[in-house]
N, CA, C and O atoms as a GROMACS GRO file, in nm:
protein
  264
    1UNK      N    1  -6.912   0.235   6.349
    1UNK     CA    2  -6.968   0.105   6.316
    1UNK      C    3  -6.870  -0.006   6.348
    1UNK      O    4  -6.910  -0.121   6.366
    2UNK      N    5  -6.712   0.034   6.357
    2UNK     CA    6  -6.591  -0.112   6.389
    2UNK      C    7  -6.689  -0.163   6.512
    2UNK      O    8  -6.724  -0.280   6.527
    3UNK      N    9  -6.721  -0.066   6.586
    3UNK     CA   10  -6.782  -0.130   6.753
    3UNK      C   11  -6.847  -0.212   6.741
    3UNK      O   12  -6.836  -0.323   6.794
    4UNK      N   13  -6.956  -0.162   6.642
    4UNK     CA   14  -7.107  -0.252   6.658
    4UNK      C   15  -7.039  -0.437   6.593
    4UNK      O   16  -7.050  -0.550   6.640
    5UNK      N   17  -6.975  -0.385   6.476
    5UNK     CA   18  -6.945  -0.498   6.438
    5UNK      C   19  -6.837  -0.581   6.512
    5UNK      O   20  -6.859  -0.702   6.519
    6UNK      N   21  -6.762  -0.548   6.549
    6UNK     CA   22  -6.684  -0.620   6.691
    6UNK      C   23  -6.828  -0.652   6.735
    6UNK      O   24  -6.899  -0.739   6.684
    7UNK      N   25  -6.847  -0.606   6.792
    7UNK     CA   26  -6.993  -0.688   6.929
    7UNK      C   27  -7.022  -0.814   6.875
    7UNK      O   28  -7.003  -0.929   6.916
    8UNK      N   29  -7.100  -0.743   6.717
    8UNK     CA   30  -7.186  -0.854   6.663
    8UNK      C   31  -7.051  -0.964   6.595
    8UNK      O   32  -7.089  -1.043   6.509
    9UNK      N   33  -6.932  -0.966   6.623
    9UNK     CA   34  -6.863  -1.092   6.584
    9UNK      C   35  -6.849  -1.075   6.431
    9UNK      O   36  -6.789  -1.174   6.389
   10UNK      N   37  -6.884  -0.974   6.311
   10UNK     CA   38  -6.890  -0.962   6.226
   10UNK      C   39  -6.772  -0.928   6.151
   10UNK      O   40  -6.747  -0.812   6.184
   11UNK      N   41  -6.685  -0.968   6.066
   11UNK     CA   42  -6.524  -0.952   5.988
   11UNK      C   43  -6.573  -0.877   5.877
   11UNK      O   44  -6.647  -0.933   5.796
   12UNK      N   45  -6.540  -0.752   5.864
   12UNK     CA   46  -6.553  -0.678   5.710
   12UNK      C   47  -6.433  -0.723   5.636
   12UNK      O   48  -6.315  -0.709   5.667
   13UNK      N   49  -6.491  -0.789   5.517
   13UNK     CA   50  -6.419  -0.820   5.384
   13UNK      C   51  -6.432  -0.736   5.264
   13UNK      O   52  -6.531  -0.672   5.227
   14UNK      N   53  -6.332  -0.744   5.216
   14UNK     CA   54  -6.368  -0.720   5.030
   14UNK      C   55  -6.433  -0.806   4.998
   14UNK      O   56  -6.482  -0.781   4.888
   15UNK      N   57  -6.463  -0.904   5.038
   15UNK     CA   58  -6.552  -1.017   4.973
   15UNK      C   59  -6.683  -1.029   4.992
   15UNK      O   60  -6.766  -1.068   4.909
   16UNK      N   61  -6.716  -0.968   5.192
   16UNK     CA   62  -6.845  -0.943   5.207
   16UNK      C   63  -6.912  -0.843   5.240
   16UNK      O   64  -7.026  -0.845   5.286
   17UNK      N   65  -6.838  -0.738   5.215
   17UNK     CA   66  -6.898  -0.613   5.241
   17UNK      C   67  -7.000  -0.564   5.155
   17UNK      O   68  -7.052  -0.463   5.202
   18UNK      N   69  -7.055  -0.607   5.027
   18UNK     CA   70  -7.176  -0.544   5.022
   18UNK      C   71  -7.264  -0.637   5.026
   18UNK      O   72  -7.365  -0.617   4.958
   19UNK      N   73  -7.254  -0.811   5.130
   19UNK     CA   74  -7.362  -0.851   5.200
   19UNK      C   75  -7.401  -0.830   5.338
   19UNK      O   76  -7.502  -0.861   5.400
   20UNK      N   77  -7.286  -0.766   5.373
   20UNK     CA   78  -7.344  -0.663   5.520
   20UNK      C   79  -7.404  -0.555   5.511
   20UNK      O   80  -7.477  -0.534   5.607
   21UNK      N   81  -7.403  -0.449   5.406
   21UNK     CA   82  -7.441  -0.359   5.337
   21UNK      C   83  -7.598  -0.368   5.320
   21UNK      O   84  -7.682  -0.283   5.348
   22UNK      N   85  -7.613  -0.504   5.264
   22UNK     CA   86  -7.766  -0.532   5.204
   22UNK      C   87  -7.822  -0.547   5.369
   22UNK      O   88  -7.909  -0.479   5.424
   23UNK      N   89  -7.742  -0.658   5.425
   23UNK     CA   90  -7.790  -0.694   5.554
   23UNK      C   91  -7.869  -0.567   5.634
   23UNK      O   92  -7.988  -0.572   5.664
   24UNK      N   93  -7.768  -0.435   5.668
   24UNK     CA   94  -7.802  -0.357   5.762
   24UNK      C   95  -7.913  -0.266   5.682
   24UNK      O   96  -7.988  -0.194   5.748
   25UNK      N   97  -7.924  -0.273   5.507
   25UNK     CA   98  -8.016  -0.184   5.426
   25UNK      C   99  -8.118  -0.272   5.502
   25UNK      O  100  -8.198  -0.201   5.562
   26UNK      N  101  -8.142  -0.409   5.521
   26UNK     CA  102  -8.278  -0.485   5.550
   26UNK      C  103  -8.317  -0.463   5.684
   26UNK      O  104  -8.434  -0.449   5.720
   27UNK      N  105  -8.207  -0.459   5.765
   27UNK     CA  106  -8.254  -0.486   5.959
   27UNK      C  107  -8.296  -0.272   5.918
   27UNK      O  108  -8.418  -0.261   5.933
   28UNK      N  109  -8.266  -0.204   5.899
   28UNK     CA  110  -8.369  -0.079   5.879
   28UNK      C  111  -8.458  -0.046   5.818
   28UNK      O  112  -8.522   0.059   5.830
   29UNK      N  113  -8.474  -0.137   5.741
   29UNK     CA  114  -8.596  -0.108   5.627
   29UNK      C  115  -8.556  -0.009   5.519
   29UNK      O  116  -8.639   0.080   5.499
   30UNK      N  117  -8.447  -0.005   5.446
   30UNK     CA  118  -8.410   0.083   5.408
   30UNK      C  119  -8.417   0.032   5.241
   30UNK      O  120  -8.386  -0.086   5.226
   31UNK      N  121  -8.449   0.098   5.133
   31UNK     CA  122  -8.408  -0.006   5.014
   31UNK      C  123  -8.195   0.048   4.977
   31UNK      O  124  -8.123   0.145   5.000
   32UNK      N  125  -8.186  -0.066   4.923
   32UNK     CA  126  -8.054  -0.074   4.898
   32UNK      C  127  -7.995   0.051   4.837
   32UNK      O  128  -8.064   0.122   4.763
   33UNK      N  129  -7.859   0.083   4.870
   33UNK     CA  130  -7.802   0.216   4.797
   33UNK      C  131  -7.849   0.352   4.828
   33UNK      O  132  -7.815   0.459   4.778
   34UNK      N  133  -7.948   0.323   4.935
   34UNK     CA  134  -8.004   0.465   4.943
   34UNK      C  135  -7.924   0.543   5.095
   34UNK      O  136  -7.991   0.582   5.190
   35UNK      N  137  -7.799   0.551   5.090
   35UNK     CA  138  -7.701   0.534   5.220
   35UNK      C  139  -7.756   0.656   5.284
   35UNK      O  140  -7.823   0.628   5.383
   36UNK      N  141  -7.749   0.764   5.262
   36UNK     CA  142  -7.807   0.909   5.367
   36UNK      C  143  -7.892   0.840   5.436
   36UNK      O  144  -7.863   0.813   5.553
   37UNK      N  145  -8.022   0.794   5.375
   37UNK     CA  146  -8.126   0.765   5.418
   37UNK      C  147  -8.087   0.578   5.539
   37UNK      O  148  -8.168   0.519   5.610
   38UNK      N  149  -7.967   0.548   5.520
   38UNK     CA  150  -7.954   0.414   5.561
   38UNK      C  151  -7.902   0.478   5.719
   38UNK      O  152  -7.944   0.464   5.834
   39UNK      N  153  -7.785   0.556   5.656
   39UNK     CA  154  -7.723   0.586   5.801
   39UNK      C  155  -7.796   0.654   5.902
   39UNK      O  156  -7.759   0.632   6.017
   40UNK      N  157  -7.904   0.744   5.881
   40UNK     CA  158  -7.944   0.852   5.962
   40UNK      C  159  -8.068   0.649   6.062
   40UNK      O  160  -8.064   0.618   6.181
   41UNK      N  161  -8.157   0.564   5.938
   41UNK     CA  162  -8.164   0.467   6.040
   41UNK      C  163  -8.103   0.376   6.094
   41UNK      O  164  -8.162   0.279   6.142
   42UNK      N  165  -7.982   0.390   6.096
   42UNK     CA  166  -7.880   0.337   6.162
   42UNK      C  167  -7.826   0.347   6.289
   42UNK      O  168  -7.775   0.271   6.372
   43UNK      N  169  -7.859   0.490   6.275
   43UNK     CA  170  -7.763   0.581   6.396
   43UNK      C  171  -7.960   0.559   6.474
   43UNK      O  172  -7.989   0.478   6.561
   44UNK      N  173  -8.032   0.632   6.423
   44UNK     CA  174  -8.134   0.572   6.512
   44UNK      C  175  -8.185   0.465   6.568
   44UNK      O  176  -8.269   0.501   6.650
   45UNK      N  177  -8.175   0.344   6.565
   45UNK     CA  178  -8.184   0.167   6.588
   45UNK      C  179  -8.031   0.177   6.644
   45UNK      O  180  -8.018   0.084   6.724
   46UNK      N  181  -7.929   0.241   6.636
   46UNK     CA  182  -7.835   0.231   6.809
   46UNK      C  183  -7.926   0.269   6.876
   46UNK      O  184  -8.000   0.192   6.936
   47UNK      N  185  -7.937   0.389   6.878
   47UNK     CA  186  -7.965   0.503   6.999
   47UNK      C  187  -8.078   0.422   7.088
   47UNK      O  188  -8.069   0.401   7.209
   48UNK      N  189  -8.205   0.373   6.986
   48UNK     CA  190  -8.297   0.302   7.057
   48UNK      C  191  -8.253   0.150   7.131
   48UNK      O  192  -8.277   0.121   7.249
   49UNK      N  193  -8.191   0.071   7.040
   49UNK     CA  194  -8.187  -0.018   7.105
   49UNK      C  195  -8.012  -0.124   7.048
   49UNK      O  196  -7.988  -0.228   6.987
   50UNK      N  197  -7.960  -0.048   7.094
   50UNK     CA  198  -7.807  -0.127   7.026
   50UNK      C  199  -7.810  -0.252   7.048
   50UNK      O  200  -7.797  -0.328   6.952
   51UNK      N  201  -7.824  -0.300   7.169
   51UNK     CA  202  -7.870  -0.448   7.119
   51UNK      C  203  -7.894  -0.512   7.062
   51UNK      O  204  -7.816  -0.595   7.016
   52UNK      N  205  -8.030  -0.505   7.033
   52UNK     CA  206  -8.128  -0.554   6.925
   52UNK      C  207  -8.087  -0.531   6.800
   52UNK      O  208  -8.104  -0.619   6.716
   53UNK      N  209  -8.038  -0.435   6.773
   53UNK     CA  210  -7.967  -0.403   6.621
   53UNK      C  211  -7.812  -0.494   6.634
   53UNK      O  212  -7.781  -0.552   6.530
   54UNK      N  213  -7.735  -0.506   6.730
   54UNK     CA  214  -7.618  -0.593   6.676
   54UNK      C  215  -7.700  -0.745   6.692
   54UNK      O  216  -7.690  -0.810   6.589
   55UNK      N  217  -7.762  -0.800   6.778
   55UNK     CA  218  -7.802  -0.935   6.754
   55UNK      C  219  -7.899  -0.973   6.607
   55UNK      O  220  -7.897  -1.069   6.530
   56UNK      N  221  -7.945  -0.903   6.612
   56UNK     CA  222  -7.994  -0.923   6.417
   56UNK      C  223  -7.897  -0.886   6.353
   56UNK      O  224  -7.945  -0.868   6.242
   57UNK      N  225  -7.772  -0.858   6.346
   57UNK     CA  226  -7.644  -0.800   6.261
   57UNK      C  227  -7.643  -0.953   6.268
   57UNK      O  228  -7.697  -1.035   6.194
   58UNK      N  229  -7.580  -0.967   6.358
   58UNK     CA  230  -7.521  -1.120   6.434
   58UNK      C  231  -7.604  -1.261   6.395
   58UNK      O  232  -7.549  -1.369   6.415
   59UNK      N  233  -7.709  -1.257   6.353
   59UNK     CA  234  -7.805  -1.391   6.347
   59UNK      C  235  -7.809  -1.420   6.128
   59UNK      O  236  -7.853  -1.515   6.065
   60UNK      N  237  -7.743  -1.291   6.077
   60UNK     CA  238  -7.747  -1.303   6.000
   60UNK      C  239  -7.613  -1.388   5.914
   60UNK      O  240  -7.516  -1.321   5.880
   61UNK      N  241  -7.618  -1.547   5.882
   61UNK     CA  242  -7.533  -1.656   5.902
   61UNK      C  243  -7.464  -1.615   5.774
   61UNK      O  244  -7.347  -1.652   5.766
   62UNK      N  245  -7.509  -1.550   5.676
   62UNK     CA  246  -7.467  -1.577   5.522
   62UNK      C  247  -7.338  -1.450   5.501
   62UNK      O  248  -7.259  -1.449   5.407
   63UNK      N  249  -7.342  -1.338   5.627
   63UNK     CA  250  -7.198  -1.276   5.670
   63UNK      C  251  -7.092  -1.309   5.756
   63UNK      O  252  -7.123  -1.307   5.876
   64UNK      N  253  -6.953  -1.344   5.725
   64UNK     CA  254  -6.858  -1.388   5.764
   64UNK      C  255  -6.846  -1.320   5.899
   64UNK      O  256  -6.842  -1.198   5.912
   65UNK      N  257  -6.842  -1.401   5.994
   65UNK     CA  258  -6.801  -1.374   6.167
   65UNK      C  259  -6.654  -1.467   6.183
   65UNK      O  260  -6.603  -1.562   6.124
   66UNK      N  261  -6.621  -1.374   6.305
   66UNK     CA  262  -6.434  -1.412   6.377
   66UNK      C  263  -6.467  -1.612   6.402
   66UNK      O  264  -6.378  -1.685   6.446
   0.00000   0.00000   0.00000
């Protein structure tokens, strides 16, 4: 995940890491805390379209970017 978030310009903090957390629970449809179930659509939304999954990482303003 350092990759994706490099791409998407995204800085993991202690401060904002569980609003990137919520962020990537939402761009999968995932409800919050439910991580097995987050990562397995995670790793699927790369595979399909890494793009599209870091530019919605990326458009999301209320997580700290470089």
């Amino acid at each position: 995940m350092k990759y994706v978030f490099e791409r998407a310009g995204v800085v993991i903090t202690k401060e904002n890491r569980k609003d990137v957390d919520r962020v990537i629970h939402s761009i999968v449809g995932v409800e919050y805390k439910s991580c097995p179930d987050t990562w397995r659509a995670v790793k699927a939304k790369l595979a399909e379209d890494e793009g599209a999954f870091i530019q919605e990482l990326r458009s999301h303003a209320s997580i700290d970017k470089y």
